[in-house]
Each structure stands twice: as structure tokens, then as C-alpha cells.
C-alpha positions as CSV (number, residue, x, y, z in Angstrom):
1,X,-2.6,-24.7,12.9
2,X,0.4,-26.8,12.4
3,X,3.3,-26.9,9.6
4,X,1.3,-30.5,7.6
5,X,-2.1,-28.6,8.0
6,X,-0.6,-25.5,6.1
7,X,1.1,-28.1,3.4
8,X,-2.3,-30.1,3.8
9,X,-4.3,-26.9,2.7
10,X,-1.8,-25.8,0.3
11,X,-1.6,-29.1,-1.7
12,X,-5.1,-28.6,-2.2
13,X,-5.1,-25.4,-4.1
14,X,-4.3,-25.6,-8.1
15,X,-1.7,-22.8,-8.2
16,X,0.1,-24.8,-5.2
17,X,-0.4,-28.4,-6.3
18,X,3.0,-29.1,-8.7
19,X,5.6,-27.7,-6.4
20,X,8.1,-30.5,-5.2
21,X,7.3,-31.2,-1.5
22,X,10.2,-29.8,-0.4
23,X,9.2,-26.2,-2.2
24,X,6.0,-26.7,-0.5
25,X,7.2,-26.8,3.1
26,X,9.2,-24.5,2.4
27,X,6.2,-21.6,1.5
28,X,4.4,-23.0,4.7
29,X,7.4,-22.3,6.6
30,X,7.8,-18.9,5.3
31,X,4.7,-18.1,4.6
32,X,3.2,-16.0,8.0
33,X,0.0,-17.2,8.5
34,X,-2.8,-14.7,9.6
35,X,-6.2,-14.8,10.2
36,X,-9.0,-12.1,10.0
37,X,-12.4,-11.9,11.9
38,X,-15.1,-11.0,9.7
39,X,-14.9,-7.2,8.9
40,X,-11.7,-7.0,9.7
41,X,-9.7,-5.0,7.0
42,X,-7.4,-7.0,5.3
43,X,-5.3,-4.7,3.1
44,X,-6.3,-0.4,2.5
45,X,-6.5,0.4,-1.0
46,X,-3.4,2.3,-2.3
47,X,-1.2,0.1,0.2
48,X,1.8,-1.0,-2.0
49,X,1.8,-4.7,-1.8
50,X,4.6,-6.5,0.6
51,X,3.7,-10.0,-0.4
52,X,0.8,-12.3,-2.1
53,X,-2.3,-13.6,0.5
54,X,-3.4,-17.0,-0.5
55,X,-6.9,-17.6,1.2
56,X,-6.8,-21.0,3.1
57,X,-10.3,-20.5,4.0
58,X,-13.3,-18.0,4.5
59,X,-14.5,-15.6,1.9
60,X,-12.5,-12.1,0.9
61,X,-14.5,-8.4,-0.3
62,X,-12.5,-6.2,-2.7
63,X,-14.5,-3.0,-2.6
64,X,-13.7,0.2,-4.2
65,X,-16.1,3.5,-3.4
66,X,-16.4,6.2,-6.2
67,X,-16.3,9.3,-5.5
68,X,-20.5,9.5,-6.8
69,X,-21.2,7.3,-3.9
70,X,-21.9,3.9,-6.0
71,X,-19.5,1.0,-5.0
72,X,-17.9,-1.9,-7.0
73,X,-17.5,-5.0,-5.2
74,X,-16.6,-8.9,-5.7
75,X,-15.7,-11.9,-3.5
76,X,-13.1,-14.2,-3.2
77,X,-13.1,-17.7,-1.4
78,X,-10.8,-20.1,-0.3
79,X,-7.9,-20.9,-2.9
80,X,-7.7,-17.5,-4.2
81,X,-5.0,-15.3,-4.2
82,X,-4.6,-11.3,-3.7
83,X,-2.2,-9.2,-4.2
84,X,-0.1,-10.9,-7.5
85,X,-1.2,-8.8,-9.6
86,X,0.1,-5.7,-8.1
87,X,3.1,-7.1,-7.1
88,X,3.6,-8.0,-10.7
89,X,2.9,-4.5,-12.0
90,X,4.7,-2.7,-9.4
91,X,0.9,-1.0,-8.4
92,X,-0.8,-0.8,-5.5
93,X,-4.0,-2.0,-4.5
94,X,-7.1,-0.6,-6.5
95,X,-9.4,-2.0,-3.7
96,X,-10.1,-2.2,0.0
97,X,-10.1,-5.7,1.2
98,X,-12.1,-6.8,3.7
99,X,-13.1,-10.5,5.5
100,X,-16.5,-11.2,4.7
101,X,-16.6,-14.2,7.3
102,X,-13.5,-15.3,9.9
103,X,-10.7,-15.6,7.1
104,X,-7.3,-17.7,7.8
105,X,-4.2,-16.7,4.9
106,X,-0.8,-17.7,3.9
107,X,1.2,-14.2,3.5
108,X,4.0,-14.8,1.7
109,X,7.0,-12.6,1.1
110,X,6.9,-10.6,-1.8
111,X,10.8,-12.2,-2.5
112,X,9.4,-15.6,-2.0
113,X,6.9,-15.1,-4.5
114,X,9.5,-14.0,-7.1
115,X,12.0,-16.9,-5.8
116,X,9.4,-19.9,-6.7
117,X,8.3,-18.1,-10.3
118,X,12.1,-17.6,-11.1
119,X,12.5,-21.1,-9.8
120,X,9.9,-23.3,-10.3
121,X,8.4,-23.4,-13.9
122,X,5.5,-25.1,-12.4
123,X,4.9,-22.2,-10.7
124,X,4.9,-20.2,-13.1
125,X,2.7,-21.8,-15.3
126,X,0.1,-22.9,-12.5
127,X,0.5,-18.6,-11.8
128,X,-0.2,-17.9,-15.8
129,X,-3.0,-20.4,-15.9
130,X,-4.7,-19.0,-13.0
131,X,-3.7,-14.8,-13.7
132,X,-5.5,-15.9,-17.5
133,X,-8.6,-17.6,-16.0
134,X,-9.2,-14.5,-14.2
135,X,-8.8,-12.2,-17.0
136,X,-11.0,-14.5,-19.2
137,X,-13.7,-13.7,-16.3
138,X,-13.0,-10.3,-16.3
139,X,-13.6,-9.5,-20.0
140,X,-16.5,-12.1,-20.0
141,X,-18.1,-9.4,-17.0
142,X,-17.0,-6.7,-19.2
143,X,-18.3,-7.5,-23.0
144,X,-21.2,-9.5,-21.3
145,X,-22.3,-7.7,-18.6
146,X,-22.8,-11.0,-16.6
147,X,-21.6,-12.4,-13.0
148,X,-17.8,-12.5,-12.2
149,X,-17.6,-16.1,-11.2
């Protein structure tokens, strides 16, 4: 893919959407782009996180096996992204992640990541909004027992 189809695809996602377009070709340029064929593992669980995956397109696993056998899983699709949360926390990853179908990602640099949040308040909220839609989701799963959506 080109440099304006990465932009192209990143203007579309929400967390992505308010950054100047200078910012913006500036994450497609040095963001590495990847892609995955489907059940190709994406990131081990317990790998320290080197940067954040944003999911252009295709659909993501995160799977964790317990030690009784039993297995939690959930999927991601395009416009999400992995490994924020760790990176934040200074954790690794509590799940394997897989490709579920042929998956194409933005990797970008763990000092990238903290260069737009410390720069670009945008960011940072578009990053807060989305981190707190998730954990709405999460405790929704939890107290409700439903679908993670």
C-alpha cells in the first residue's frame, strides 16, 4: 500500500481522525506497516510491548488458556487498537494474539505513541474516549454477564 492509502485508512478511524494532517503523515511514515495471514501469531502473551498495532483491516483473537483447560477469548476488527494498554501500565501482554482472517496493521513505535499523547491533546482525548469505551464494555461483560461488543 502506499503513504495516502495508510493516511486514507487512518483518517477513517476515530482515535486518528483530529490529528493535524501533518501529524497524520507523519504516523504513516513511521508507523511500519505489517500484515498477518490468518493464524498467524501476532504478539505471544507475556511479550513486553514495543509499540501500539492499530488494525487497518481484518479481524484480531486475544486468547488466553487457563491452566484447567478452558480458554477466554474475544475479537477485534478493523479500527482497533492493541497493545496501549500495556504500554501504558508498563505490563506485558495478558493474551496471545492471533489473525483470525488475513490482517494488515500500523505498528507504531512505542516513543511515537507517547510523542503524539504528550503532543497532541487531541490525541489524547480521542485515546481516553476510546481506553473508557472499552472499560465501559468490560464492566458491562463483567456485572452483566452479556457479549463484549
Amino acid at each position: 500500500m502506499t503513504l495516502e492509502t495508510d493516511i486514507t485508512c487512518l483518517r477513517r478511524l476515530p482515535l486518528f481522525r483530529s490529528l493535524p494532517g501533518p501529524r497524520l503523515k507523519l504516523v504513516a511514515l513511521m508507523g511500519e506497516r505489517l500484515h498477518f495471514d490468518a493464524g498467524a501469531r501476532i504478539i505471544a502473551e507475556g511479550e513486553m510491548p514495543e509499540g501500539v498495532y492499530v488494525v487497518l483491516e481484518g479481524e484480531v483473537e486475544i486468547a488466553h488458556e487457563r491452566s484447567d483447560g478452558r480458554s477466554k477469548r474475544f475479537l477485534l476488527t478493523s479500527g482497533s487498537i492493541i497493545g496501549d494498554v500495556p504500554i501504558l501500565c508498563g505490563q506485558s501482554y495478558v493474551g496471545e494474539v492471533t489473525a483470525k482472517s488475513d490482517v494488515s496493521t500500523l505498528r507504531l513505535p512505542k516513543d511515537l505513541f507517547f510523542e503524539l499523547l504528550e503532543t497532541i491533546p487531541d490525541f489524547s482525548i480521542a485515546l481516553s474516549r476510546d481506553l473508557a469505551a472499552r472499560l465501559y464494555r468490560l464492566a458491562d461483560f463483567v456485572l452483566h454477564n452479556e457479549k463484549v461488543h
